[in-house]
C-alpha positions in Angstrom: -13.6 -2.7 -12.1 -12.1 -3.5 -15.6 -9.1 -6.1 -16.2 -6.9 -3.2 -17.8 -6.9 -0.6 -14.9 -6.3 -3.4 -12.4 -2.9 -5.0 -14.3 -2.1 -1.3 -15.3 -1.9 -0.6 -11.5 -0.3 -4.2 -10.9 2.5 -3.3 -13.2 4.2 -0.3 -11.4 6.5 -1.1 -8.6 5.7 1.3 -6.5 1.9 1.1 -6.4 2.7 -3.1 -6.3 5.0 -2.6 -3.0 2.1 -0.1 -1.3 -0.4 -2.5 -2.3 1.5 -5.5 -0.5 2.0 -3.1 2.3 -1.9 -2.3 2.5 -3.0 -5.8 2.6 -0.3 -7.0 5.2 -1.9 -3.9 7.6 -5.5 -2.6 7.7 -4.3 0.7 6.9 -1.2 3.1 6.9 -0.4 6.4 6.5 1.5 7.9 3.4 4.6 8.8 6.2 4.8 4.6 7.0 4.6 4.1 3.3 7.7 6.2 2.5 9.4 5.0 5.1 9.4 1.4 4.5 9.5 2.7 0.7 12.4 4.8 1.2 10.8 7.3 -1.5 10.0 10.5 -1.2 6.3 11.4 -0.3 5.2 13.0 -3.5 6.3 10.0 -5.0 4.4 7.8 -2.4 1.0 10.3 -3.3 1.4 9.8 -6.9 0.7 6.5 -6.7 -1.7 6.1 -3.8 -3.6 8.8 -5.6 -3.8 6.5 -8.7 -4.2 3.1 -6.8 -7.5 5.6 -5.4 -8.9 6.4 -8.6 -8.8 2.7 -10.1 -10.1 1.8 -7.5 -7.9 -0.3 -5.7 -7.2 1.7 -2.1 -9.8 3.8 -0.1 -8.0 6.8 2.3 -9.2 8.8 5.5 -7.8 11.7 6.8 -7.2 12.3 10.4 -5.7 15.9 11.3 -2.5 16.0 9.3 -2.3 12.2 8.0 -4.0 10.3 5.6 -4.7 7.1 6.1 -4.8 4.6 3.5 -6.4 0.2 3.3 -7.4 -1.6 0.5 -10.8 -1.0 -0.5 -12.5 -3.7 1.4 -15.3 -3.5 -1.7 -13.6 -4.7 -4.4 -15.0 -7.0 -6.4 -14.2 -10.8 -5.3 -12.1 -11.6 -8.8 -9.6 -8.6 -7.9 -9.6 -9.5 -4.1 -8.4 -12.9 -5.3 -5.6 -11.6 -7.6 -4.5 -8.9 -4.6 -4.0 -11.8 -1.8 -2.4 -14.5 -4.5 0.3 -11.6 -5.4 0.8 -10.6 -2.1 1.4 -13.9 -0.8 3.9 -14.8 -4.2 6.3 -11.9 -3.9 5.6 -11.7 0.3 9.3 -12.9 0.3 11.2 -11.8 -2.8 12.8 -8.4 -2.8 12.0 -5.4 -2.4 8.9 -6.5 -0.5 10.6 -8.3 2.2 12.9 -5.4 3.1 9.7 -3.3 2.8 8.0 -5.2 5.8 11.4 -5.1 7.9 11.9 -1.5 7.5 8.3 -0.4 8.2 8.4 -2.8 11.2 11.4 -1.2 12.0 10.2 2.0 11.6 11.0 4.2 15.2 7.5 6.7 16.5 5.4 3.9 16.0 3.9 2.9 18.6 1.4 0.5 18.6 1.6 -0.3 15.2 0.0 3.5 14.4 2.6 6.8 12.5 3.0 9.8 14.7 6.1 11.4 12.9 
């Protein structure tokens, strides 16, 4: 993985708030993403879809939903930056109201979407 892609992806808000997402849980579904997002799902796809082909996020589909995590094979220099981001804007807004609402979020039981 190259420097540029990485902080390219790391600048957009959106892919930056799925990304904290991600590495809170092993792995949501686009539907838990735009719930706690409150954006719609093309939106959502857009950017998991380009957090995919950097690199960053690795998906699996089951049935209807796809299932996104970070890619557990990034290189150790980009693991690094994820979890020292993650854990500096864990608490700061919008990322903390991100983790409420998808806690929040009802028809999820155990932890797993079935809206």
């Amino acid at each position: 993985m190259q420097p540029e892609p990485l902080f390219r992806a790391l600048s957009d808000s959106t892919r930056l708030r799925c990304l904290a997402l991600l590495a809170e849980h092993s792995e949501l579904c686009v539907c838990e993403l735009t719930h706690a997002l409150a954006l719609p799902q093309p939106k959502i796809s857009h950017h998991l879809g380009g957090l995919r082909k950097v690199g960053l996020v690795c998906d699996r589909k089951e049935g209807l939903w796809i299932y996104y995590r970070i890619n557990p094979e990034l290189p150790q220099w980009v693991d690094s930056i994820l979890k020292a981001t993650v854990t500096g804007v864990g608490q700061r807004e919008p990322f903390a109201s991100d983790a409420q609402a998808l806690s929040e979020m009802p028809n999820r039981p155990g932890g797993v979407c079935s809206a």
